[in-house]
N, C-alpha and C positions, 0 to 999 in steps of 0.2 A: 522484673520489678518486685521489689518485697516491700509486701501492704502489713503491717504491723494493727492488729483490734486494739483500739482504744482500751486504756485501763481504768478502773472506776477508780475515784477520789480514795474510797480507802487504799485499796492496794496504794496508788502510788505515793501517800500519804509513810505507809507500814516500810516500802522499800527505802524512800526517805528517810527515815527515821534508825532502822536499821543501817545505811550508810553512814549517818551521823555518828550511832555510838560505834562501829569499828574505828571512824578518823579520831574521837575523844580518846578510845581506847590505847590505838595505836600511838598516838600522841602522849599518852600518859605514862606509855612504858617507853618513850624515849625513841621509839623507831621512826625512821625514816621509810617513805612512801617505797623508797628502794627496798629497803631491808623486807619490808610487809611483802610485797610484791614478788621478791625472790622464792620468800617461805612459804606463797601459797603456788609458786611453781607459775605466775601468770606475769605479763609488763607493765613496768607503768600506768600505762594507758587503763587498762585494763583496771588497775588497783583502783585510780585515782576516779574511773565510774562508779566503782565499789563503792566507792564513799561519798560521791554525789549522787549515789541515788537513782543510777541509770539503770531500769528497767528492762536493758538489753543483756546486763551482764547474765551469764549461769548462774542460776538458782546455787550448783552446788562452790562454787567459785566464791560466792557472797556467803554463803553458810561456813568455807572455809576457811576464810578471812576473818570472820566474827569468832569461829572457834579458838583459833589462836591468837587471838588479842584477849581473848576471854570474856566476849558478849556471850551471854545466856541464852541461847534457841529456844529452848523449851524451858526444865526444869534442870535446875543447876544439880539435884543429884543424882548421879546414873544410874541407883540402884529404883529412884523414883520415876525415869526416863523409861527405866526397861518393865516397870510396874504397869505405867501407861502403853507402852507399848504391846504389852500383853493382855489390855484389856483392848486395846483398837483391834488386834489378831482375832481373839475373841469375837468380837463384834462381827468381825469379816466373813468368819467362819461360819455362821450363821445365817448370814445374809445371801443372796442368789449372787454370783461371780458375774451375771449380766445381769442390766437391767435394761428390758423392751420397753419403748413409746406406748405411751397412754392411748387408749383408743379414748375419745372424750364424744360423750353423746351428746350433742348441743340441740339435738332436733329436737321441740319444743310443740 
């Protein structure tokens, strides 16, 4: 049996919203849920959760999808994408690669 965690309103709010502007997108550049479908290498099926919103699809599938219709991920320019990217590296680098459970002292 596969139990699926409930998703809070925003998230499922964001993947909404992102399905919506690939179906606008795609739709404005004239393609067919076919054509979409082909070029991201997935079915139908598949395309057409893309674009309502289904929270079951891959993450990288939906990101695929919006790249080539030309929704915006992030920041629309790469040399701003990879600016960011190298300050989150940055950050990383710095920070411990795990992080252990809080011991919380409640005894009072």
């Amino acid at each position: 049996m596969n139990v699926t965690k409930p998703l809070s309103p925003e998230t499922i709010e964001a993947i909404k919203l992102l399905g919506g502007k690939v179906a606008l997108a795609r739709r404005e550049r004239r393609w067919t849920l076919a054509e979409l479908a082909e070029r991201v290498g997935v079915s139908v099926v598949t395309m057409r959760k893309v674009e309502r919103g289904d929270p079951s699809v891959a993450l990288g599938t939906a990101f695929e999808a919006a790249a080539l219709v030309g929704v915006p991920l992030f920041h629309q320019d790469s040399a701003r994408r990879s600016v960011e990217g190298e300050v989150v590296n940055s950050r990383l680098a710095v920070l411990p690669a795990t992080v252990r459970p809080r011991r919380v002292d409640d005894d009072f």
